[in-house]
C-alpha positions as CSV (number, residue, x, y, z in Angstrom):
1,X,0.0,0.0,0.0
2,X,1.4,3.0,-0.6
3,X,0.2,7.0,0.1
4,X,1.5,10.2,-1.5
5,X,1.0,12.9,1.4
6,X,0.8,16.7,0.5
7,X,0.1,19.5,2.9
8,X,-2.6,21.6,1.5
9,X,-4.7,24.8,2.5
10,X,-7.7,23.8,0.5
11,X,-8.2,20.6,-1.5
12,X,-11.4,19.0,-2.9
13,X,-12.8,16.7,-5.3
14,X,-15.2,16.8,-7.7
15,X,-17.8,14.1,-8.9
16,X,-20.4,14.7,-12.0
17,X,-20.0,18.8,-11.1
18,X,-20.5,18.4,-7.0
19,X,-17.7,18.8,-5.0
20,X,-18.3,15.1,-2.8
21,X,-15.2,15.6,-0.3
22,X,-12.8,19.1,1.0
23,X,-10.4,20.3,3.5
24,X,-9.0,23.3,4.2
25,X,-5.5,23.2,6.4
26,X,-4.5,19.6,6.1
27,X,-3.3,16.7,4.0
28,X,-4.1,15.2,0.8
29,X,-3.8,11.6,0.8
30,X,-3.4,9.8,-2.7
31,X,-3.5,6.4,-1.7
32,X,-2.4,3.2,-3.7
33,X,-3.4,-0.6,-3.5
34,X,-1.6,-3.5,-4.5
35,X,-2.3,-7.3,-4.4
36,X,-0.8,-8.6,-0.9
37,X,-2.3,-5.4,0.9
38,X,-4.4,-6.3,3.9
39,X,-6.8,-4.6,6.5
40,X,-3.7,-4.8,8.8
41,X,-1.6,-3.3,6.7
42,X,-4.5,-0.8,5.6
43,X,-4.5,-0.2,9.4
44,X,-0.7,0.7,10.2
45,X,-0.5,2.9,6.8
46,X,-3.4,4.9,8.4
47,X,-1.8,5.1,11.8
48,X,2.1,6.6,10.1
49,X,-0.5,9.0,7.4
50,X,-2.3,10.6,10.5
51,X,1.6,10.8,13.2
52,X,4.1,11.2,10.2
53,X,5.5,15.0,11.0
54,X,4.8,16.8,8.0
55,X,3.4,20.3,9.0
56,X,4.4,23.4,10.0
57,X,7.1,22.6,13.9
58,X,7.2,19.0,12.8
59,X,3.9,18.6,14.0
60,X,1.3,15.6,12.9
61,X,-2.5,15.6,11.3
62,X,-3.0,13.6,14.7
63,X,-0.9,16.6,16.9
64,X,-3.1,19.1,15.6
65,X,-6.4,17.7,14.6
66,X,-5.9,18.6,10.6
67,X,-8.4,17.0,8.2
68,X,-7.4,14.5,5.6
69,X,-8.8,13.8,1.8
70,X,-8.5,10.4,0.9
71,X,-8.2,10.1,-3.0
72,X,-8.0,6.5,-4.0
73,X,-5.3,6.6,-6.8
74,X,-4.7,2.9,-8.2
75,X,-2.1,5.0,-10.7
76,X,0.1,5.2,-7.8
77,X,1.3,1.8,-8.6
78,X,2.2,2.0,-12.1
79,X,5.4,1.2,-13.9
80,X,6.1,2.5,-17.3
81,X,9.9,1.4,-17.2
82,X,9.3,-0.2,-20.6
83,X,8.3,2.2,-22.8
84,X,5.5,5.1,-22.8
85,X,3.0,2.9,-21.7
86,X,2.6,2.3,-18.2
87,X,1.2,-1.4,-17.0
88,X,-0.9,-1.1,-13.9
89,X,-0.2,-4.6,-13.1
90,X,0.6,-4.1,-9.7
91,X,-2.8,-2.1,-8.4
92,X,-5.0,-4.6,-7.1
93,X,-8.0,-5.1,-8.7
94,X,-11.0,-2.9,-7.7
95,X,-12.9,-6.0,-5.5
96,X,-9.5,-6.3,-3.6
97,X,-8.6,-2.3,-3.5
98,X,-12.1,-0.9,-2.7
99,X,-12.7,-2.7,0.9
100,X,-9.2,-1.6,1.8
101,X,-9.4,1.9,1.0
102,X,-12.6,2.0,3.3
103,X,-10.7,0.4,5.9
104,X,-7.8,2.7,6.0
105,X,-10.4,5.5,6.1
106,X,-12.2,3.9,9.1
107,X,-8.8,2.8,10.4
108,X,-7.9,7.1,10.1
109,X,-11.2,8.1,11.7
110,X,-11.2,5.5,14.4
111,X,-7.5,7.7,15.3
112,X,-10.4,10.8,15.6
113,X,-9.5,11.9,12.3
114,X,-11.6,14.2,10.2
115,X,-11.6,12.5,6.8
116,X,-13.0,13.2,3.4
117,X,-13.3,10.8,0.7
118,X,-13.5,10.5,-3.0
119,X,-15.2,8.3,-4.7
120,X,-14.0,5.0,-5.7
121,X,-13.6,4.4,-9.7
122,X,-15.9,7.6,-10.7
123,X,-14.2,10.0,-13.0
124,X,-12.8,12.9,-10.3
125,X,-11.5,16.1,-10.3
126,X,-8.8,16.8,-7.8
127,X,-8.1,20.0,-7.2
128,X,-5.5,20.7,-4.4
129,X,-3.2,24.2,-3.1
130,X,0.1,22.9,-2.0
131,X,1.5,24.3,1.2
132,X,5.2,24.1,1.3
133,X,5.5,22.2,-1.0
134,X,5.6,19.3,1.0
135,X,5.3,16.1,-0.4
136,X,6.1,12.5,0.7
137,X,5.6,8.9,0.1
138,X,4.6,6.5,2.5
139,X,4.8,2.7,1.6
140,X,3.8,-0.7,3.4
């Protein structure tokens, strides 16, 4: 599993023109699935998301109570090594990915997290404002 973290000031997503999920002050969370993940492992990616110490006097989403938007992002697991196109290969399937996205957003929000979603395999519109920039990746 893996997450791409950003620090934002506003981000939000966008379904079928209605904005479905956004924070302001917090942390965009791209997050990735591949084919061994588990709820555990769902779990203990949630927990270092919501104590890693990415803002402002190495604080934590979980130090300061920032809000998170979840954006599941299977593309996070592509490979495009050989050649221009990329193979998604590696994302797990969406019967496998979709139960543990929920779970590491329950896992986040069982922490007392605030947490918006997207939505799983519609067409979205991210639209974040960096902070920073501060960007890291997180994998499991």
């Amino acid at each position: 599993m893996r997450a791409l973290v950003q620090t934002v000031s506003r981000a939000s997503v966008t379904v079928d023109d209605e904005v479905i999920g956004k924070i302001e002050d917090g942390l965009l969370v791209l997050l990735g699935v591949t084919h061994d993940d588990t709820p555990a492992t769902a779990r203990e990616l949630a927990r270092k998301v919501f104590e890693v110490r990415i803002l402002d006097d190495e604080k934590s989403a979980s130090d300061v109570g920032a809000p998170l938007l979840v954006v599941s992002q299977f593309t996070l697991y592509g490979d495009a090594r050989k050649g221009r196109r990329p193979t998604w290969s590696a994302a797990a399937p969406a019967p496998v990915a979709e139960p543990l996205v929920t779970a590491f957003v329950e896992a986040l929000r069982a922490r007392g997290a605030t947490v918006s979603t997207g939505r799983f395999q519609a067409h979205m519109l991210v639209e974040s404002v960096n902070v920073g920039p501060r960007t890291l990746l997180l994998e499991l």
